[in-house]
C-alpha positions in Angstrom: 90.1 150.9 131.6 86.4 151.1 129.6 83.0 151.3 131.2 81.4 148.3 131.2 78.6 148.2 133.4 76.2 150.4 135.9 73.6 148.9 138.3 70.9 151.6 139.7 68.7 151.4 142.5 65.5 150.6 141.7 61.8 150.8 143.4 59.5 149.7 140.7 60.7 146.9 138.4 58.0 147.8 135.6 57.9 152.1 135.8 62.0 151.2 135.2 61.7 148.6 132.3 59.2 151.4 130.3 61.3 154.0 131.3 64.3 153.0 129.7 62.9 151.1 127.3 61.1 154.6 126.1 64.7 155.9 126.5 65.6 153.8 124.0 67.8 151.6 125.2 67.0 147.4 124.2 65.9 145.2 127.5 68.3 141.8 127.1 67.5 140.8 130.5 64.3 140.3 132.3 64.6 138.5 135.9 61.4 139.6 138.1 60.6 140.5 140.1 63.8 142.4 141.1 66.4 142.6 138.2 66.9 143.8 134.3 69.5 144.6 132.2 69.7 146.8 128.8 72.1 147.0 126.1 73.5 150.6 126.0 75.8 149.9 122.9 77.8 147.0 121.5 80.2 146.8 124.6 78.4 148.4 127.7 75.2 147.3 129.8 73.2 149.7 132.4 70.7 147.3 134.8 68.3 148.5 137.4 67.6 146.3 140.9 65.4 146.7 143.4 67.2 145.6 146.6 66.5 146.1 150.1 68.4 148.7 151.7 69.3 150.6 148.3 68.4 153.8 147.7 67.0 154.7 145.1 67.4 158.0 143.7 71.0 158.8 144.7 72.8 157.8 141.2 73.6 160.0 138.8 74.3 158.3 134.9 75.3 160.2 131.8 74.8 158.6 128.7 76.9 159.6 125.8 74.8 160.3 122.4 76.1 161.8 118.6 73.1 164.1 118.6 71.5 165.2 122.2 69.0 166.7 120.3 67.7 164.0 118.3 67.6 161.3 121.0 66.0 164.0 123.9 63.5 164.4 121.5 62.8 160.8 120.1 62.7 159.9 124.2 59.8 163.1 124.8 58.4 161.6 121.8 57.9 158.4 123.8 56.1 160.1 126.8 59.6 161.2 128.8 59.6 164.4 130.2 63.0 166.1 130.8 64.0 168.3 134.2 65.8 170.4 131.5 66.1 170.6 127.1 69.5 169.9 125.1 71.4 172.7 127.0 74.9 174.0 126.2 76.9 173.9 129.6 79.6 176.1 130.9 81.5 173.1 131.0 81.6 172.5 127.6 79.2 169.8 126.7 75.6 169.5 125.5 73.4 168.1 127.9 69.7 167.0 129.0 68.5 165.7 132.4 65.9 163.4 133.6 64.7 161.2 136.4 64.2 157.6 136.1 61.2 156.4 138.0 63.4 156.0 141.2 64.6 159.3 141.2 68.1 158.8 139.5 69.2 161.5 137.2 70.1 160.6 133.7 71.8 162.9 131.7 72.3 162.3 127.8 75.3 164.1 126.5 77.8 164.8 123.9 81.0 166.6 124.9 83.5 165.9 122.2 87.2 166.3 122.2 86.4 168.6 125.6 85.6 165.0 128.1 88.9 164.2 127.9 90.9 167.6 126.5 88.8 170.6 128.5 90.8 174.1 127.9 91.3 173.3 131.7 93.1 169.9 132.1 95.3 170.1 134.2 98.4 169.0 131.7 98.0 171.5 129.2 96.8 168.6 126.3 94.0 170.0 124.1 94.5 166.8 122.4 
C-alpha cells in the first residue's frame, strides 16, 4: 500500500488555501465554498473541507521533505509561524510543527532509513 490521499477538517476555506499555499504545496483544485485540493508530490494529494459536523483541529499530518530546514524556513519566509524549529527527536527523525488555520498540526519531516528500520523494530531489520 502507498499514501495517496488526506482530507482535513476545515473552518475557513480561504485562511486554508493561503496557508498551504504559503506551505508550499500547488492548489489543483478549487471548489467553494467548501472544498480544495493540493498537489503534495507527483503521486499524492492532501485537500481540506469544511463540512458540518467535522472537527476541525483533531488531524495530525506529516509531510515528508529532503531538507526540514530549507522548506521550515522558505514556509516562515512566507509569513508561517512554527509551534517549534527543525528539531532532532528522540525518535530519530527531524521535525517541525505547525497549525493549519483549523488547528491541525502539520509536521514536516525527514527520518531516513529510521521510518521504516528504527534500532527498535520489532524484527531486528536495520535495513
Amino acid at each position: 500500500m502507498k499514501l495517496n490521499h488526506v482530507t482535513l477538517p476545515a473552518d475557513d476555506l480561504a485562511a486554508s488555501i493561503a496557508f498551504y499555499t504559503a506551505l508550499g504545496l500547488e492548489l489543483i483544485v478549487r471548489a467553494e465554498p467548501r472544498y480544495a485540493r493540493f498537489a503534495v508530490d507527483a503521486g499524492s494529494t492532501l485537500s481540506v473541507e469544511v463540512a458540518d459536523g467535522a472537527r476541525a483541529g483533531s488531524a495530525e499530518v506529516f509531510l515528508h521533505c529532503d531538507d526540514v530546514d530549507a522548506d521550515a524556513a522558505a514556509a516562515q519566509a512566507r509569513g508561517l509561524v512554527f509551534e517549534w524549529p527543525p528539531t532532532d527527536q528522540s525518535y530519530l527523525w527531524r521535525t517541525a510543527g505547525l497549525r493549519d488555520p483549523a488547528g491541525n498540526r502539520i509536521v514536516l519531516f525527514t527520518a531516513g532509513a529510521n521510518q521504516h528500520f528504527p534500532p527498535w523494530r520489532l524484527d531486528g531489520r536495520t535495513a
